[in-house]
TIMAR-53892 format. One record per residue (C-alpha): x, y negated, z; residue in one letter. Coordinates in steps of 0.02 Angstrom, whole numbers, padded with zeros to 5 digits, always signed. Layout:
BEGIN
XYZA
...
***
This chain:
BEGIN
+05843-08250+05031X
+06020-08261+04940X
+05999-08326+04768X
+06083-08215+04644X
+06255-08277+04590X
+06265-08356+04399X
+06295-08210+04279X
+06489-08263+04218X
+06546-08347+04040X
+06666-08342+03948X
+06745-08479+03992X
+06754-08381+04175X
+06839-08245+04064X
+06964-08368+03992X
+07010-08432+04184X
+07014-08278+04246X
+07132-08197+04088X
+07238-08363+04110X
+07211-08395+03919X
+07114-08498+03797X
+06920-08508+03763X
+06969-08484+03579X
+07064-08332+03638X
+06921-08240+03715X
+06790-08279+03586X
+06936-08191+03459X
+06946-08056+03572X
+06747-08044+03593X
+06725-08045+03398X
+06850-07925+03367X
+06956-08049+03267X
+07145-08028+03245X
+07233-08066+03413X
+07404-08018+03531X
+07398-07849+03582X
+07440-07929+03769X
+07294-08061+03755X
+07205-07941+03701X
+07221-07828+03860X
+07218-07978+03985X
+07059-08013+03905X
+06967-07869+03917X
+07038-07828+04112X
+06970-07992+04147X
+06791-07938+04074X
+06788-07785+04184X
+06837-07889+04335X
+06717-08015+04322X
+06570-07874+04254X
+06568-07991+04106X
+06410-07948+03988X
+06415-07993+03790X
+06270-08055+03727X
+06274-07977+03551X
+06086-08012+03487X
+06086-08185+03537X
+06260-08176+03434X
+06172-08090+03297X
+06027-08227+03281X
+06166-08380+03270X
+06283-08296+03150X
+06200-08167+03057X
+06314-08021+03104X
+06274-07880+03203X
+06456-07818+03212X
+06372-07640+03169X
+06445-07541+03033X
+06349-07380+02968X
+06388-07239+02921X
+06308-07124+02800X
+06390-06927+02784X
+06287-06785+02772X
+06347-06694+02961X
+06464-06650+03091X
+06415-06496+03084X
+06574-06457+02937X
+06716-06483+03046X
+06800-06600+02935X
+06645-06722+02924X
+06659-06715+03113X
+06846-06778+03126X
+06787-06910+03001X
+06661-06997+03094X
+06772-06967+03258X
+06910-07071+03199X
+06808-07182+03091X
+06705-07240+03262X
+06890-07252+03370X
+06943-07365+03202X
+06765-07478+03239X
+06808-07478+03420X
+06974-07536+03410X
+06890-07680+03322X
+06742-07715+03454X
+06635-07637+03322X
+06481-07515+03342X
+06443-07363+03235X
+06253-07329+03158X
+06260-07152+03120X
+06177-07086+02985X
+06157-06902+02942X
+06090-06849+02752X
+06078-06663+02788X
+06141-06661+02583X
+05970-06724+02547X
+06010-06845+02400X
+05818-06946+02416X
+05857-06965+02608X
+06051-07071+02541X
+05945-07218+02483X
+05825-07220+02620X
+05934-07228+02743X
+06037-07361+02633X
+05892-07474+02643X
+05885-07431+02817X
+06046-07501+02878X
+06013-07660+02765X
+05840-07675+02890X
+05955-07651+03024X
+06069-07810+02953X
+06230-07694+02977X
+06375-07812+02914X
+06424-07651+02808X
+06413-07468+02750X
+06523-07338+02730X
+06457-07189+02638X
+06490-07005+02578X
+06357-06976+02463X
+06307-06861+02318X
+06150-06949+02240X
+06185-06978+02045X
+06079-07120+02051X
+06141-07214+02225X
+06077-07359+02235X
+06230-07493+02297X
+06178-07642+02393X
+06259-07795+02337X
+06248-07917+02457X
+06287-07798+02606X
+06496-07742+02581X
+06511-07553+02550X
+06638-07430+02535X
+06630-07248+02463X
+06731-07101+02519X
+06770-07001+02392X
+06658-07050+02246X
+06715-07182+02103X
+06582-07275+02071X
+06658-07457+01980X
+06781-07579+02004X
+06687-07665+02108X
+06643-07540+02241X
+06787-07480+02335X
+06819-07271+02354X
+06940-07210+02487X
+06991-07030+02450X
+07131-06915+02479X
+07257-06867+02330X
+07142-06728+02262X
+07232-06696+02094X
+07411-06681+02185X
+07338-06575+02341X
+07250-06439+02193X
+07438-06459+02111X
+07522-06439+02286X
+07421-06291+02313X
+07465-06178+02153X
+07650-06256+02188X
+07670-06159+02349X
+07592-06009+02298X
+07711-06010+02179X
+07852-06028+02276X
+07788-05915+02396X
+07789-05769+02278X
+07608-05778+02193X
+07595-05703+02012X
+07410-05722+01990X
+07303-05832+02058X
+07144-05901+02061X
+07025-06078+02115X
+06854-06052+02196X
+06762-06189+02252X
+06577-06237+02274X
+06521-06434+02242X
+06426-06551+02181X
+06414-06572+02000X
+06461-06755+02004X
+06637-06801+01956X
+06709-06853+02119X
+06875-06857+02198X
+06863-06683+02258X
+06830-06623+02065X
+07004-06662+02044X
+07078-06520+02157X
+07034-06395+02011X
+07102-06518+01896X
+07282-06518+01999X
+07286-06339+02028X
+07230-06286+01841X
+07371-06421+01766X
+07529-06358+01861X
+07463-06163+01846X
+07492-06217+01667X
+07649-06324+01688X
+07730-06177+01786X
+07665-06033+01676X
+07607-05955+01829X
+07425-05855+01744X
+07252-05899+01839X
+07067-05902+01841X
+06933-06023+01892X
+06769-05972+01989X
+06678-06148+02013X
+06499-06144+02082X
+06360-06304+02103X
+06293-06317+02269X
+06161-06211+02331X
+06216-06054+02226X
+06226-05906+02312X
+06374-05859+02435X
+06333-05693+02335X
+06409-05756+02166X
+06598-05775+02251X
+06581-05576+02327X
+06536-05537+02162X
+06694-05607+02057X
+06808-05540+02206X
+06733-05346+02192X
+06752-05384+01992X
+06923-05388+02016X
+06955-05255+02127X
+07022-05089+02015X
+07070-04940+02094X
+07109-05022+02252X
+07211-05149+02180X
+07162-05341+02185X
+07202-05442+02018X
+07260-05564+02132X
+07397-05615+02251X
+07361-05792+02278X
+07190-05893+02313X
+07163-06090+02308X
+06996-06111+02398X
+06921-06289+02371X
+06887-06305+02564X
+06951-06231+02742X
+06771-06184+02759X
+06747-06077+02607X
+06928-06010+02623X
+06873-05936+02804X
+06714-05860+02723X
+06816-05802+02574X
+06926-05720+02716X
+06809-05603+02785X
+06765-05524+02624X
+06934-05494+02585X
+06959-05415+02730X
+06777-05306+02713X
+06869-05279+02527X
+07023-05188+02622X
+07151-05318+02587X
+07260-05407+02717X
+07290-05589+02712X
+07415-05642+02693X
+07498-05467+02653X
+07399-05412+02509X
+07313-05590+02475X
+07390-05746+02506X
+07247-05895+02550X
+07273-06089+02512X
+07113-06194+02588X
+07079-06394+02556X
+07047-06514+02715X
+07155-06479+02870X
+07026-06412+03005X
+07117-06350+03163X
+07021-06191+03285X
+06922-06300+03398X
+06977-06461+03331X
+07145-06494+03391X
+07228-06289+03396X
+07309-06228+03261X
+07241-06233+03074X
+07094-06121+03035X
+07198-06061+02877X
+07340-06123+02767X
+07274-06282+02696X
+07306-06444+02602X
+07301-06561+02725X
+07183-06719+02691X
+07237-06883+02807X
+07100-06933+02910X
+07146-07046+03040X
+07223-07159+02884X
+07051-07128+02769X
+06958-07175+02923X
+07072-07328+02946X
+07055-07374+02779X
+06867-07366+02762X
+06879-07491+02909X
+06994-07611+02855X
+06916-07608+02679X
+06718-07644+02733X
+06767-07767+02851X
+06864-07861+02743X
+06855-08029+02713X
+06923-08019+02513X
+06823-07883+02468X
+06831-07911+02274X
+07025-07906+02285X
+07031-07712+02361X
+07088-07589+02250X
+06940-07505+02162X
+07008-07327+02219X
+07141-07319+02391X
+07221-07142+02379X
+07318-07078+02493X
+07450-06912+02514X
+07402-06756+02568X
+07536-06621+02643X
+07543-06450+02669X
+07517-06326+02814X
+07552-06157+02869X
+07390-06077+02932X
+07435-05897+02959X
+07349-05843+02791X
+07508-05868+02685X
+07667-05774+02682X
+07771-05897+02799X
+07816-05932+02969X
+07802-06095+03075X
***
């Protein structure tokens, strides 16, 4: 019988690349290296059927090169195109997603916190809504959305300017009246700050509004409610809606329409996030657009870094705007 050929090493890899052991073990490790070592390295791995050994890596050094990732679902389109490009960010790094889903169960946050620490991830990245999160401190960590101190890095999109952007360009487009819905959690997070923006240049500009703000789990009930309020003798109080997601602005939608009124002809609709029909069509509505790909490359770059304590205690970055079909514009 043939005896079965010696599994290859990397030193085969290096030989077989044409570049340094050193090289390959930066490559392996997803360490900082030439973008043409980088692909010499890894054709050479596929050649050879080259197999990392990442537990007996694990044992020696303590790292796991797993980052988790704690969200409540990807069932919300936009928590979807989070963890999408947050696991291509890990990738590009030779990095490995644990995925954790919350379901918005605030208990379930810290369990699965301790979790990951069991599962000696070398750090966590987490959208939470527990007021009493507990934040581990010898595993690095890194919030979206939600200040929680100096020392624990938030990455969030420019909430106060996209709620100011929003009543801006209802504005412009013509909008005498307008209003903010939004449903959320009672903490003061990032996304708090989008009625803050729109209620501070309503008031800069003059331009009159109202605010309907619900906490989660009140009933969808309470928004049909303040619409039909403000429907007199078939004519709506308002011409212009900021709606604190894409989600709730498509839901908003329909009762409009059930109401009689045409968007954007009657009613003129502003959502929050950026979620395109089927994830890469047009947007679902006309919408502040929040920057994923860079929040996603952020979160990396921030939980894998090596200064940790010198990170900006909140990274905040633009938003823009986009025409959905549910304002008076064309593309």
């Amino acid at each position: 019988m043939m005896k079965d050929k010696t599994a290859p090493t990397m030193a085969d890899v290096a030989r077989e690349a044409g570049v340094a052991l050193g090289t390959v073990s930066r490559v392996i490790n997803g360490q900082q290296v030439g973008e043409e070592f980088r692909e010499k390295v890894n054709a050479a791995i596929q050649r050879l059927g080259y197999k990392y050994n990442s537990s007996g890596r694990a044992l020696r050094t303590d790292r796991t090169n797993t980052i988790a990732l704690i969200i409540p679902n990807t069932i919300n389109p936009y928590f979807a195109l989070l963890v999408h490009h947050i696991n291509m960010e890990l990738e590009k790094r030779n990095r490995r997603m644990l995925l954790c889903f919350t379901e918005y169960d605030t208990n379930r946050e810290n369990e699965l916190i301790q979790m990951a620490q069991q599962n000696r991830v070398d750090g966590i990245i987490a959208l939470t809504y527990n007021p009493d999160l507990t934040i581990p401190e010898d595993v690095p960590f890194v919030t979206i959305d939600r200040f929680f101190s100096a020392s624990v890095p938030c990455v969030a999109a420019d909430n106060f300017g996209g709620g100011s952007l929003a009543a801006r360009r209802l504005k412009e487009l013509g909008c005498a009246n307008v209003a903010f819905m939004r449903i959320g959690s009672t903490l003061v997070n990032e996304p708090s700050k989008r009625k803050e923006g729109f209620v501070a240049a309503c008031v800069e500009m003059g331009l009159p509004f109202e605010v309907m703000a619900l906490e989660d789990g009140a009933p969808f009930e309470e928004f049909e409610r303040f619409l039909k309020e403000h429907m007199k003798n078939g004519k709506f109080a308002f011409d212009g809606l900021f709606i604190g997601t894409d989600m709730l602005a498509w839901q908003i939608i329909q009762v409009l329409k059930k109401m009689g009124l045409r968007v954007p002809e009657d009613v003129q609709v502003i959502g929050f996030d950026g979620i395109r029909s089927f994830g890469v069509l047009d947007y679902a509505v006309s919408t502040i657009v929040q920057p994923v790909q860079e929040i996603a490359e952020a979160c990396v770059s921030t939980v894998l870094s090596k200064h940790l304590s010198n990170v900006p205690s909140l990274i905040c970055l633009p938003v823009s705007y986009a025409f959905g079909g549910t304002t008076r514009e064309s593309t």
